[in-house]
DRENDO-1510 file (C-alpha; in Angstrom, 1 decimal, always signed):
<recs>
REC; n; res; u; v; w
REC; 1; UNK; -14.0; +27.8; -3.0 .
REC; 2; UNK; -13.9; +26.9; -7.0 .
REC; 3; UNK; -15.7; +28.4; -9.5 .
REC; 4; UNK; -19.7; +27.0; -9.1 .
REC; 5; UNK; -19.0; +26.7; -13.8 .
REC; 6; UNK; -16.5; +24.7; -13.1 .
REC; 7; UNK; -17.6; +23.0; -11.1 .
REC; 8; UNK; -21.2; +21.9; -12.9 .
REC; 9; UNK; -18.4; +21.4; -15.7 .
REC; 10; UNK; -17.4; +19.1; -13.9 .
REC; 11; UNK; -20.3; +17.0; -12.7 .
REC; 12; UNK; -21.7; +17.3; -16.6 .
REC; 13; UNK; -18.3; +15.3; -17.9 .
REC; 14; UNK; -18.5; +13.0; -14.5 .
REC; 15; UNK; -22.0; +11.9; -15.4 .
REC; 16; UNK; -21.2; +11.4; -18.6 .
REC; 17; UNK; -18.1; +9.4; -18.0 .
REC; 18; UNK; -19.5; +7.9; -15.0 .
REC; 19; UNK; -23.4; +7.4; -15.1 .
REC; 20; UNK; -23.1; +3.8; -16.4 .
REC; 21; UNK; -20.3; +2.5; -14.1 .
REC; 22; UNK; -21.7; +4.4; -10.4 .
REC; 23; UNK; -25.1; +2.8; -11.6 .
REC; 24; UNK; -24.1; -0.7; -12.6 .
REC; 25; UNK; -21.5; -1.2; -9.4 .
REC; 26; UNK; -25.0; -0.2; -7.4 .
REC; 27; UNK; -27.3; -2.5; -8.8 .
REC; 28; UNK; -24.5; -5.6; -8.0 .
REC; 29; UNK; -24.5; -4.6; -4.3 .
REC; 30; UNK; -27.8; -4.2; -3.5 .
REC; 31; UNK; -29.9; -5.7; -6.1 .
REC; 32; UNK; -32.2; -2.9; -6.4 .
REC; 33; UNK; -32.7; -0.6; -9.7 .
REC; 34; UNK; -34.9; +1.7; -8.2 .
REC; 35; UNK; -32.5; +2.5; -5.8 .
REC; 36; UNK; -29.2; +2.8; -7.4 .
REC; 37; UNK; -30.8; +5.3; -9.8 .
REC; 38; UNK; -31.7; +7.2; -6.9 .
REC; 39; UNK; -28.3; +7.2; -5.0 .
REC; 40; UNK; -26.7; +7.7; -8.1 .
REC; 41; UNK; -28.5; +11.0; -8.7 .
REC; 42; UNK; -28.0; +12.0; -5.2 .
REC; 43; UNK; -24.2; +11.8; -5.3 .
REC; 44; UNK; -24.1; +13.7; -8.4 .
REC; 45; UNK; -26.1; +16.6; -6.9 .
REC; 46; UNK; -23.9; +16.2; -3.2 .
REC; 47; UNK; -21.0; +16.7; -6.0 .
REC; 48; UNK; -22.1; +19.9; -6.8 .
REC; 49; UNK; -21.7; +21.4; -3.6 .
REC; 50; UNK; -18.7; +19.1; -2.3 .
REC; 51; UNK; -16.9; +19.7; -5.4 .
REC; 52; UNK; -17.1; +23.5; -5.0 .
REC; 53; UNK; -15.7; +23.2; -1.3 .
REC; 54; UNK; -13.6; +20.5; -1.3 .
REC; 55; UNK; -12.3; +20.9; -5.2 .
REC; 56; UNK; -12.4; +18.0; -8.1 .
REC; 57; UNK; -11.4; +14.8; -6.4 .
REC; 58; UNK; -9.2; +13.4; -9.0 .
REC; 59; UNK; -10.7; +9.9; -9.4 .
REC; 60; UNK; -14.0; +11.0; -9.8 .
REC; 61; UNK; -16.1; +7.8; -10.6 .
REC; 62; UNK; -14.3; +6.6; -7.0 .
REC; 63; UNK; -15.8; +9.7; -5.2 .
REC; 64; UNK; -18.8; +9.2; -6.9 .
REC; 65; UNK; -19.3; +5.7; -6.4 .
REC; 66; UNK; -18.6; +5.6; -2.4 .
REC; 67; UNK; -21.1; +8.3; -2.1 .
REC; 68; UNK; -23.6; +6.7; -3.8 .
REC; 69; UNK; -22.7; +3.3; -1.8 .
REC; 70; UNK; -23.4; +5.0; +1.6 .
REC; 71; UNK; -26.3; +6.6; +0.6 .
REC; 72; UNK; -27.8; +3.5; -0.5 .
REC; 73; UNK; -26.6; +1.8; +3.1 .
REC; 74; UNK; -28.2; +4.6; +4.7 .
REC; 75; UNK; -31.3; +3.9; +3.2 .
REC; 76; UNK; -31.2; +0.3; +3.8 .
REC; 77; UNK; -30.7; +0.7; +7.6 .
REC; 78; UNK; -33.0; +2.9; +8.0 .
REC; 79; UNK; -35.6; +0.1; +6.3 .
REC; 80; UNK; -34.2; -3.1; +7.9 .
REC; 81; UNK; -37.1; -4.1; +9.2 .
REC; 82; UNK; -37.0; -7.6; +8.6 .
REC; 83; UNK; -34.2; -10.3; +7.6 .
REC; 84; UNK; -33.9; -9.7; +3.7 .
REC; 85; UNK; -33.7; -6.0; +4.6 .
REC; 86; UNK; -30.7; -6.8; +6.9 .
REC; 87; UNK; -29.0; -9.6; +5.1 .
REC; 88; UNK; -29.1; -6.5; +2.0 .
REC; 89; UNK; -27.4; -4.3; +4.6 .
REC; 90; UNK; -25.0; -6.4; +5.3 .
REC; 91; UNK; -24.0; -7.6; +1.9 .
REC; 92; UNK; -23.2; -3.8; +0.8 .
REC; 93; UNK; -21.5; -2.9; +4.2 .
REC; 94; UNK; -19.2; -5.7; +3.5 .
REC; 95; UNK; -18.7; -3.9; +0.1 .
REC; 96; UNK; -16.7; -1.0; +1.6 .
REC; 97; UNK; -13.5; -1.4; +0.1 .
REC; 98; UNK; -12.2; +0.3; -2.2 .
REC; 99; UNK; -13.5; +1.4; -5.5 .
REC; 100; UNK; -12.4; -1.4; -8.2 .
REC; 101; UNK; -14.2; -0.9; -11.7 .
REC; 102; UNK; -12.8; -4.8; -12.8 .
REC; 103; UNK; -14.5; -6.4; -9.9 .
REC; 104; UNK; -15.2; -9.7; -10.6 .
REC; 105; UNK; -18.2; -11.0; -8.3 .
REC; 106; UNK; -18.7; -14.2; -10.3 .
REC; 107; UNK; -17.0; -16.5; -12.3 .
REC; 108; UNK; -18.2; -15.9; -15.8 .
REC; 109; UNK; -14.6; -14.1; -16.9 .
REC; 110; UNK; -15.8; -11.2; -17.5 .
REC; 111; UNK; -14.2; -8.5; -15.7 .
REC; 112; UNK; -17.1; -6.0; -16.3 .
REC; 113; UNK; -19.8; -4.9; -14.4 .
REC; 114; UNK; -21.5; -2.5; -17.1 .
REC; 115; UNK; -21.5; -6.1; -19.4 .
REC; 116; UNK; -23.2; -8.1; -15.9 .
REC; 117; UNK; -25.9; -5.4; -16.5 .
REC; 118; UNK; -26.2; -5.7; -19.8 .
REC; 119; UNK; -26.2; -9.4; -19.9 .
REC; 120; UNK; -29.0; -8.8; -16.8 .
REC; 121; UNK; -31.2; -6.4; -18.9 .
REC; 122; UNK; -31.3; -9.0; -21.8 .
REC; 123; UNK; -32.6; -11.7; -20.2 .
REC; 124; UNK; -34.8; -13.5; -22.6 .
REC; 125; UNK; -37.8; -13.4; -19.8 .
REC; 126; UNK; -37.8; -9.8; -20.7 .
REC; 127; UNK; -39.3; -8.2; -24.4 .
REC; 128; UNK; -36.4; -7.0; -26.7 .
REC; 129; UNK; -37.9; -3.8; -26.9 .
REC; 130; UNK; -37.6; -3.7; -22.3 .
REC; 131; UNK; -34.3; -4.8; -22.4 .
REC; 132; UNK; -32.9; -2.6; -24.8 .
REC; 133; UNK; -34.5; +0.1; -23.7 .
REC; 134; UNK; -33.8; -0.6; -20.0 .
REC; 135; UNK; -30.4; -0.7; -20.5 .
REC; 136; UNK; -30.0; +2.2; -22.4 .
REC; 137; UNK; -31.7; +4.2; -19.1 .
REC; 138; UNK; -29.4; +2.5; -16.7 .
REC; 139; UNK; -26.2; +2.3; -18.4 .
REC; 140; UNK; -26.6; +5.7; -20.3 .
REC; 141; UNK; -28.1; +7.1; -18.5 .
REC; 142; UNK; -30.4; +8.4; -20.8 .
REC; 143; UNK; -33.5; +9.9; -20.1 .
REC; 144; UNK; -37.1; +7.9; -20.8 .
REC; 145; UNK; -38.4; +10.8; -23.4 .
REC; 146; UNK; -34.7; +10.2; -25.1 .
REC; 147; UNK; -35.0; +6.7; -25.0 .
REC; 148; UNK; -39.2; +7.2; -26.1 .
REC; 149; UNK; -37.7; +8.9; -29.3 .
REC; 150; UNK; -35.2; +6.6; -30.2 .
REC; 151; UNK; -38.1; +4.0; -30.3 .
REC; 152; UNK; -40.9; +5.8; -31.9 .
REC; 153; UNK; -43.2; +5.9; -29.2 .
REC; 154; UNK; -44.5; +7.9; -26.4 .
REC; 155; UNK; -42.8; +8.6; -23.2 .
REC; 156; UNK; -45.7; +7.3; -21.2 .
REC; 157; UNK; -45.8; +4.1; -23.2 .
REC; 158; UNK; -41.7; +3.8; -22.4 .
REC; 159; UNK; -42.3; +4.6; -18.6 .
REC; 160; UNK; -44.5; +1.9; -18.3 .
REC; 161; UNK; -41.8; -0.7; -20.1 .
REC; 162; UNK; -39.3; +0.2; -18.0 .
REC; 163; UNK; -41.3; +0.1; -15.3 .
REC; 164; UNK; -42.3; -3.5; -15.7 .
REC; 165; UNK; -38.8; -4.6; -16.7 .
REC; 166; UNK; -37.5; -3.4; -13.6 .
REC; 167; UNK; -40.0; -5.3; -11.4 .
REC; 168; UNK; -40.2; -8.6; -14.0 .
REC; 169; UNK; -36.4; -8.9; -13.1 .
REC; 170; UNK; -36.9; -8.3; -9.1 .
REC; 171; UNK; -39.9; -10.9; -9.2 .
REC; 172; UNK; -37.9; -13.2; -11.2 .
REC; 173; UNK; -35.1; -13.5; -9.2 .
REC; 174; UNK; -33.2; -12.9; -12.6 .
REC; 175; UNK; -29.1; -12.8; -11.2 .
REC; 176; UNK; -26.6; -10.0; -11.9 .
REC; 177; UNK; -24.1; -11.5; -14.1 .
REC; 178; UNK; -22.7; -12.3; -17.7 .
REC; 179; UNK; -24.6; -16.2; -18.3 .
REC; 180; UNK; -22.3; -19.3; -19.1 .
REC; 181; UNK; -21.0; -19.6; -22.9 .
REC; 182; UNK; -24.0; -22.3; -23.6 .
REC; 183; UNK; -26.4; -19.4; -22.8 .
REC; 184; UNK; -24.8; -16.7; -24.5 .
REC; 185; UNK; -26.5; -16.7; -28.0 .
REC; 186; UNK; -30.3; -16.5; -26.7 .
REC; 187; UNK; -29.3; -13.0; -25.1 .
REC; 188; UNK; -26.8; -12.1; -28.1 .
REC; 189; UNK; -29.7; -10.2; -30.1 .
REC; 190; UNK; -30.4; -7.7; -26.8 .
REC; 191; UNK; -26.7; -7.1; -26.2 .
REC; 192; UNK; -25.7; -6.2; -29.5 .
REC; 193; UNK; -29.1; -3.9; -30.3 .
REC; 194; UNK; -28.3; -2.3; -26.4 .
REC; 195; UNK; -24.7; -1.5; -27.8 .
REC; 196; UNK; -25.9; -0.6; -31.2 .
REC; 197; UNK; -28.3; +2.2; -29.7 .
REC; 198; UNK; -25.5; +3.7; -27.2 .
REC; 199; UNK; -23.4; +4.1; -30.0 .
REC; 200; UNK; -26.8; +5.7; -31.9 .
REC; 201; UNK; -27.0; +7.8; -29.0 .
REC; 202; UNK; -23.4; +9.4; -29.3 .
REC; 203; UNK; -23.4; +9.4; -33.1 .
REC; 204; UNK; -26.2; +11.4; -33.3 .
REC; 205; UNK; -27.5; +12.6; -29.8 .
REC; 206; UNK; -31.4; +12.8; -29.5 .
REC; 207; UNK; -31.2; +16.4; -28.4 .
REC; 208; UNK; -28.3; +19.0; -26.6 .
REC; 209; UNK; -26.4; +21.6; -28.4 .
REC; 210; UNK; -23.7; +19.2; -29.6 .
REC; 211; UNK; -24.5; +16.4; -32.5 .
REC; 212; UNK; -22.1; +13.7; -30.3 .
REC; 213; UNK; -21.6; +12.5; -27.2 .
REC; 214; UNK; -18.1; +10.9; -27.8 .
REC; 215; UNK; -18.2; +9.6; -24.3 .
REC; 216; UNK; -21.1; +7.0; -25.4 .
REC; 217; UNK; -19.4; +6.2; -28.7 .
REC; 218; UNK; -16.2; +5.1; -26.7 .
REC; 219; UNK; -18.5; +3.2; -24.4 .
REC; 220; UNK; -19.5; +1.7; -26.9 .
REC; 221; UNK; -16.8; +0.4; -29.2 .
REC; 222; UNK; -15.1; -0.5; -26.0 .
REC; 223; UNK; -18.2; -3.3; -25.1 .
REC; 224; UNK; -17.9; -4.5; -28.6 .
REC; 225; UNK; -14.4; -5.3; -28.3 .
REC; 226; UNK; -15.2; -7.3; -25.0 .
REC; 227; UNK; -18.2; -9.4; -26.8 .
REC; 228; UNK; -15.7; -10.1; -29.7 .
REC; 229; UNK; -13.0; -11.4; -27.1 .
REC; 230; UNK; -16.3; -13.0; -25.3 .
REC; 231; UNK; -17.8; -14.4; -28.8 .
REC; 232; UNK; -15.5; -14.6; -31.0 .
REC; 233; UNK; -16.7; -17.0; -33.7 .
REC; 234; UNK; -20.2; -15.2; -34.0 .
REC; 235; UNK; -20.2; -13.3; -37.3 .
REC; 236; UNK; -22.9; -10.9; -35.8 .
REC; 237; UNK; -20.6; -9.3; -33.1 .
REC; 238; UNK; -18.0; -8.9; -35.5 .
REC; 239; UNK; -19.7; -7.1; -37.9 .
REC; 240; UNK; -21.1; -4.5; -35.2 .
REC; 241; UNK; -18.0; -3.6; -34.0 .
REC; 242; UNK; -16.6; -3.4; -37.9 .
REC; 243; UNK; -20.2; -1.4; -37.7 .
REC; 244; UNK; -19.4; +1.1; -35.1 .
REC; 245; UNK; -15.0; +1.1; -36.2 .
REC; 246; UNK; -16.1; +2.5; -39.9 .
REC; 247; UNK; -18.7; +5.1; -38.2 .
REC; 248; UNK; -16.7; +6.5; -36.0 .
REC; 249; UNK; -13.4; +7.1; -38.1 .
REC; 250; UNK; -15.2; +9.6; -39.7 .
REC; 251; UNK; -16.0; +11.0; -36.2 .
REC; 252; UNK; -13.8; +14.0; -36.6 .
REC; 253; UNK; -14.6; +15.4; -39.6 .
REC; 254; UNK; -18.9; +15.4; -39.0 .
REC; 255; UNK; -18.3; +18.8; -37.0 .
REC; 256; UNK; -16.0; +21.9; -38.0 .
REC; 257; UNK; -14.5; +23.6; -35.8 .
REC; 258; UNK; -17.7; +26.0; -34.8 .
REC; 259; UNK; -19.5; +22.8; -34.3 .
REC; 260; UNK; -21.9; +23.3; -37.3 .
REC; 261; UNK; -22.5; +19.3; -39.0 .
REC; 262; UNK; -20.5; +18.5; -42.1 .
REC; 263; UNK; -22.8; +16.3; -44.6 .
REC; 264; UNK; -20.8; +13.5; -45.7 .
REC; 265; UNK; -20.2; +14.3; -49.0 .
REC; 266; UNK; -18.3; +17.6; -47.6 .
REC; 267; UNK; -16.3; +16.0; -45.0 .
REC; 268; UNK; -13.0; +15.8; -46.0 .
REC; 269; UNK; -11.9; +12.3; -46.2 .
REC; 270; UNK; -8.6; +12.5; -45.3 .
REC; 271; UNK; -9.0; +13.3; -42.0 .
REC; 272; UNK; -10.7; +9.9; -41.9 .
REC; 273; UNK; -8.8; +7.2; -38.9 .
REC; 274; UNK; -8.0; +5.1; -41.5 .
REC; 275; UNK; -6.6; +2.7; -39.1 .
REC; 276; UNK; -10.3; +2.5; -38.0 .
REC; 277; UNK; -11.4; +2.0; -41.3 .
REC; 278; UNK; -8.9; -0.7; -41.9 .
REC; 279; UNK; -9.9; -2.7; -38.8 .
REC; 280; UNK; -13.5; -2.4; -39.4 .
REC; 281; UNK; -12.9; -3.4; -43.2 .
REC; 282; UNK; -10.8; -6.9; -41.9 .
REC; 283; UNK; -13.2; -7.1; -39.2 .
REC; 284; UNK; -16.1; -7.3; -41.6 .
REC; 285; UNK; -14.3; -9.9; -44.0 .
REC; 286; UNK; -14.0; -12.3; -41.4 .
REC; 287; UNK; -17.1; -11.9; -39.8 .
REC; 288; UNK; -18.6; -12.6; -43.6 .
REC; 289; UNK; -16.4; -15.4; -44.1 .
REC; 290; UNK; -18.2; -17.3; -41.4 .
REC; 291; UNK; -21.3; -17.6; -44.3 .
REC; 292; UNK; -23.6; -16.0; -41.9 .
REC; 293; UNK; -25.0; -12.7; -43.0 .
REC; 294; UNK; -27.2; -10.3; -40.4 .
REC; 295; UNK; -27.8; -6.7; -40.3 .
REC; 296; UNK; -25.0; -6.0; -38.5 .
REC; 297; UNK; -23.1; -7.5; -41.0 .
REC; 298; UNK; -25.0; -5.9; -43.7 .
REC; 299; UNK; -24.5; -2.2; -42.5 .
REC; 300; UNK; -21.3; -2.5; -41.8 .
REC; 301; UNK; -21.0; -3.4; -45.8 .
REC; 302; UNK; -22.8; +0.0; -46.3 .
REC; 303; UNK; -20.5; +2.2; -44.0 .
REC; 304; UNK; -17.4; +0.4; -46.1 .
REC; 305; UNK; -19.0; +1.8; -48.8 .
REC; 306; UNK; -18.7; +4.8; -47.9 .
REC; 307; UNK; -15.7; +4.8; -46.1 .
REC; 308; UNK; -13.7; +3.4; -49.3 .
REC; 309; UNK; -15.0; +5.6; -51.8 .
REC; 310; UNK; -12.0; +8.1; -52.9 .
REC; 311; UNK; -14.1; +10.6; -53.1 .
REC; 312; UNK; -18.2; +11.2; -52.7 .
REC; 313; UNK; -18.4; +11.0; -56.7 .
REC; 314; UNK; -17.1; +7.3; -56.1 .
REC; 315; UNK; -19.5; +6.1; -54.0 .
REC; 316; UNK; -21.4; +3.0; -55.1 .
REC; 317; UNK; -24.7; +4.2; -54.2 .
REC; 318; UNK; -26.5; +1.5; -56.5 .
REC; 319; UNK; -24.4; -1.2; -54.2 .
REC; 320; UNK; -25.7; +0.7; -51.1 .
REC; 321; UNK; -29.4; +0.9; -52.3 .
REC; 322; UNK; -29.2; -2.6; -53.1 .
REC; 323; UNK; -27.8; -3.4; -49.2 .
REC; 324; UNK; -30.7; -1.5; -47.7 .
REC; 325; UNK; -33.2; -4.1; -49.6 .
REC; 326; UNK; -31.2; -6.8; -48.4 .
REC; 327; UNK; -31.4; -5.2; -44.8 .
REC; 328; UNK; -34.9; -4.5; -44.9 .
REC; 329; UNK; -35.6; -8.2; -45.0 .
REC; 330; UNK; -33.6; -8.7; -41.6 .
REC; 331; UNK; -35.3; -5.5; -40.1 .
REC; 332; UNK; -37.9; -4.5; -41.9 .
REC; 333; UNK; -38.4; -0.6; -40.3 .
REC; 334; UNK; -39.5; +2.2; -41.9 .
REC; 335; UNK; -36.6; +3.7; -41.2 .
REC; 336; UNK; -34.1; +1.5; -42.7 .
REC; 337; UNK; -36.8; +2.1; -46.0 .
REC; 338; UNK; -36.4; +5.7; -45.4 .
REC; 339; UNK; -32.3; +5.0; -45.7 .
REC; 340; UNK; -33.0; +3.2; -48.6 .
REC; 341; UNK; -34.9; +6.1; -50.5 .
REC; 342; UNK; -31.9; +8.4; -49.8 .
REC; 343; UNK; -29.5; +5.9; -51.7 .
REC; 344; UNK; -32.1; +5.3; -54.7 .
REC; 345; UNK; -32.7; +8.7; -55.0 .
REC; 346; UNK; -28.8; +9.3; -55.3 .
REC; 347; UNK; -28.6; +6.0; -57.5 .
REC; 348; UNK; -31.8; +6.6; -59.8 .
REC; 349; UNK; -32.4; +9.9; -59.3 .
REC; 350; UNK; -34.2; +12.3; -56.5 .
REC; 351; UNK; -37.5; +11.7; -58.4 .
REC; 352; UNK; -37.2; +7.9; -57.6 .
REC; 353; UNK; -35.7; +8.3; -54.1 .
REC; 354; UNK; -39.5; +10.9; -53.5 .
REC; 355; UNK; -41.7; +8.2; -54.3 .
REC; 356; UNK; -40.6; +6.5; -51.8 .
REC; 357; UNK; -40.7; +8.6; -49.3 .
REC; 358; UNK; -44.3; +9.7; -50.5 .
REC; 359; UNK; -45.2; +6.2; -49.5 .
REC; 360; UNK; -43.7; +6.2; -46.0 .
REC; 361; UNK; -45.5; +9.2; -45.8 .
REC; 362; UNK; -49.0; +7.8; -46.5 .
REC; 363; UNK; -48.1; +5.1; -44.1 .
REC; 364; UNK; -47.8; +6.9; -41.2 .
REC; 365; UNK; -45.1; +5.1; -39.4 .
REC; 366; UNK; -42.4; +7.8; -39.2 .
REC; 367; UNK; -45.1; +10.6; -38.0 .
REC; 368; UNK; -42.6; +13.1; -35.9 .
REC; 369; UNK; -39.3; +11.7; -36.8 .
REC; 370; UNK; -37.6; +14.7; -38.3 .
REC; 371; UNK; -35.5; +12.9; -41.0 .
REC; 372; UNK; -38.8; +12.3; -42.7 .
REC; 373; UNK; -39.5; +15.8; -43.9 .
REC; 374; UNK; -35.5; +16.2; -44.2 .
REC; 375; UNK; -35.5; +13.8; -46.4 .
REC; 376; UNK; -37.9; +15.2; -48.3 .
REC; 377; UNK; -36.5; +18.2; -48.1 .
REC; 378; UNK; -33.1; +17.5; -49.7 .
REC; 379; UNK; -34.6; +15.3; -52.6 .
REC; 380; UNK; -37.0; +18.6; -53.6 .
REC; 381; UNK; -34.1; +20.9; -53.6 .
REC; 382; UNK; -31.9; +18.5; -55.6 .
REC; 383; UNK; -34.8; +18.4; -57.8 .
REC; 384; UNK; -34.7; +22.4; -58.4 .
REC; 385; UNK; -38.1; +22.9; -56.3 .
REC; 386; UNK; -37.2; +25.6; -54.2 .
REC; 387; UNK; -40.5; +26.5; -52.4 .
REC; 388; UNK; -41.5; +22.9; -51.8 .
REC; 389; UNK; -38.2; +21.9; -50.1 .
REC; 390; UNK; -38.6; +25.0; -48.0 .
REC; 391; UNK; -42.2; +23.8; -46.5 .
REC; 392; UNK; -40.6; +20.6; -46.2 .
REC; 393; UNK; -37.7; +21.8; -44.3 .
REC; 394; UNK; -39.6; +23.5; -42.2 .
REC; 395; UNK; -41.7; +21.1; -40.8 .
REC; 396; UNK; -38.2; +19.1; -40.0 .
REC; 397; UNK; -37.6; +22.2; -38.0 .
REC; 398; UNK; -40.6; +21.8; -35.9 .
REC; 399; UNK; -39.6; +18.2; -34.7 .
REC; 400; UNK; -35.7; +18.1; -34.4 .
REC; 401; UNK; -34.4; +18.3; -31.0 .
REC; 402; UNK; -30.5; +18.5; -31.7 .
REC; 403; UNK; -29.5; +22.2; -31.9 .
REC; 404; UNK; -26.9; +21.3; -34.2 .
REC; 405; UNK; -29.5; +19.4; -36.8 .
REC; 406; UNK; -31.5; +22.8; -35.9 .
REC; 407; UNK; -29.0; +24.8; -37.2 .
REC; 408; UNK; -28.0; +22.6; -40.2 .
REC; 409; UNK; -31.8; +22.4; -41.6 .
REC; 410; UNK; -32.0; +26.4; -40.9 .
REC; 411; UNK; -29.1; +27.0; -43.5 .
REC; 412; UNK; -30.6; +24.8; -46.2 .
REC; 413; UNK; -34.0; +26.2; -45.5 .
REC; 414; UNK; -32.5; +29.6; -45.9 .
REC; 415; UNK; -30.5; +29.2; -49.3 .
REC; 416; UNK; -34.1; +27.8; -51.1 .
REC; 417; UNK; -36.6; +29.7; -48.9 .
REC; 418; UNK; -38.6; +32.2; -51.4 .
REC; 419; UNK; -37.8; +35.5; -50.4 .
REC; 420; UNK; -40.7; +37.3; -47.7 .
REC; 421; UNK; -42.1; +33.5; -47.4 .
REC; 422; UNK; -43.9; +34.2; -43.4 .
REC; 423; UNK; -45.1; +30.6; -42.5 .
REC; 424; UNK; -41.6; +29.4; -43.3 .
REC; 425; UNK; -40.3; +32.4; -40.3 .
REC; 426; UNK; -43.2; +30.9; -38.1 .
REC; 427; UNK; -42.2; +27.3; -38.9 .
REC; 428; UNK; -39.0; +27.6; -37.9 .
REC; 429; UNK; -40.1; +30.6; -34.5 .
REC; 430; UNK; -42.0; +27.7; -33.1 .
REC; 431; UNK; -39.4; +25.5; -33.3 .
REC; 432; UNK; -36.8; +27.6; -31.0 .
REC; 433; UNK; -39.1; +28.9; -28.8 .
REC; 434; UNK; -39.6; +25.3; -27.5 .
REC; 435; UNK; -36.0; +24.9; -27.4 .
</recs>
């Protein structure tokens, strides 16, 4: 018998390794989402216990993929009543050989079935907004109020687009697999905001005790390098994976070693890949050489900005404020206005960078995103005004979900909180109660 924390150990780093693949193999054998979410969760929990007794197989995703498999042919069986049912049955029976995570069931090339469902979830029948954010639950496995978040809206209005992606792709009849080359660019725009929020979603995770999930990062880069082999002359996909190289070389310096976030300007930049940098920096260039600028593109000419700057008293924050414009007219967000006030307030000054974050404010649009009030925050205490920054920081409190983030905003809320200040104490009471 193994130890049960082990064990759960286990499963966690399974389904975080795993999720995407068990999922995605599922959906090619029997067609149906619904379903392979459901098998997949069930061998995850039947690995609990079978894990305990039988000890950690040692090529998990196999285990966990055959499990899932024969529940799912269970389930079919016991429906066949009628001659899709069985032909279903009989497709994932004949599916019983051995686990192979480079099947390839068609003949688009790609070796891939996380990219076939990918390619399926942005189908242009489907809204941008569906397809992203179904893929995010199915290949991520993240949950909807995760996914909600990372859109701005509420859960229930993200149940309901999933739940009509899923059944617009069953009524359509749209197939599993990566489309010919001809096809490609009228689903490019889903695939690369799908791999641009799982990379979002390990950079900085929605909520948990740790600020990554380097699991979805990898994931990540690793489908950006398959689009650039897939797409090679399209600027776009060059510049997200330059996008997600120059991010993560700075991956191991955002934590120290008790876990606690490292702002950039503290993170010490020699611990930087700078083979990562380097390839995200040629990667860039070429993709910019092509005359064909995007936002991809765009941030990635931000995070170089960054990421070549000798030291945080280097960086061209005038260049970067100036980027962000340029960016807003691509994706014109809030929150890529909110990035912009951070770099004018570090070009022009923290008076500057206020104003406009007072007029996001008045708008509305970032109501319970946490970086809102950070924001504020920061700019107040930069600014010498102490008490102001604190109410500010602690209405960040209330809505971050990362413990990590929690933790961050708690010190700089306690170095300008006014001594014996109570609704600062409540502020930030309410906030870990619900945690």
């Amino acid at each position: 018998m193994n130890d049960i924390g082990d064990v759960e150990a286990a499963v966690a780093a399974a389904f975080r390794e795993e999720w995407g693949q068990v999922v995605a193999t599922l959906i090619r054998v029997t067609g149906d989402w619904d379903l392979a979410e459901e098998c997949a969760q069930d061998a995850f929990a039947q690995a609990l216990d079978r894990w305990r007794r039988d000890g950690v197989p040692s090529r998990p995703g196999a285990w966990l993929t055959t499990t899932a498999r024969h529940r799912a042919l269970d389930v079919l069986r016991r429906e066949a009543v009628g001659a899709q049912k069985l032909r279903e049955v009989a497709v994932l029976a004949r599916d019983e050989g051995p686990y192979d995570p480079e099947y390839d069931g068609d003949d688009s090339g790609v070796r891939d079935d996380r990219l076939r469902l990918i390619f399926t979830c942005c189908h242009p029948a489907l809204p941008i907004e569906a397809r992203v954010a179904l893929t995010l639950r199915t290949l991520a496995g993240l949950t909807t109020p995760e996914i909600a978040r990372a859109f701005l809206v509420p859960e229930a209005t993200m149940a309901q687009r999933l739940v009509r992606a899923k059944r617009k792709i069953r009524n359509a009849g749209i197939p599993y697999r990566v489309p010919p080359a001809h096809l490609l660019p009228e689903r490019t725009t889903g695939v690369l905001g799908v791999v641009y929020l799982l990379f979002n979603e390990g950079y900085a995770a929605t909520s948990g005790a740790g600020l990554m999930r380097t699991n979805l990062c990898a994931e990540a880069i690793r489908l950006a390098r398959v689009l650039a082999r897939l797409m090679p002359d399209e600027p776009e996909v060059l510049g997200l994976l330059a996008l997600l190289l120059l991010h993560d070389a700075r991956r191991a310096t955002r934590v120290d070693p008790t876990g606690e976030l490292v702002t950039l300007e503290d993170q010490d930049r020699t611990a930087w890949d700078r083979a990562a940098v380097d390839e995200g920096a040629a990667l860039l260039e070429t993709a910019l050489r092509r005359g064909r600028p995007g936002p991809y593109q765009i941030q990635a000419a931000i995070a170089a900005c960054h990421t070549t700057a000798a030291t945080a008293e280097d960086t061209d924050w005038a260049d970067i404020a100036a980027l962000y414009g340029e960016l807003a007219r691509f994706v014109p967000s809030a929150v890529v206005r909110l990035n912009r006030a951070v770099a004018v307030g570090m070009s022009e000054g923290p008076e500057a960078g206020l104003a406009l974050v007072a007029e996001l404010e008045r708008e509305g649009e970032l109501d319970g995103y946490h970086l809102l009030p950070a924001t504020r925050a920061d700019l107040l205490r930069r600014m010498g005004r102490p008490a102001e920054a604190a109410e500010a920081y602690g209405r960040a409190l209330e809505l971050v979900e990362n413990a990590a983030e929690r933790r961050f905003l708690e010190k700089r809320l306690a170095e300008c909180r006014p001594e014996q200040d109570p609704s600062v104490d409540r502020a930030v009471t309410r906030r870990r109660g619900r945690s």
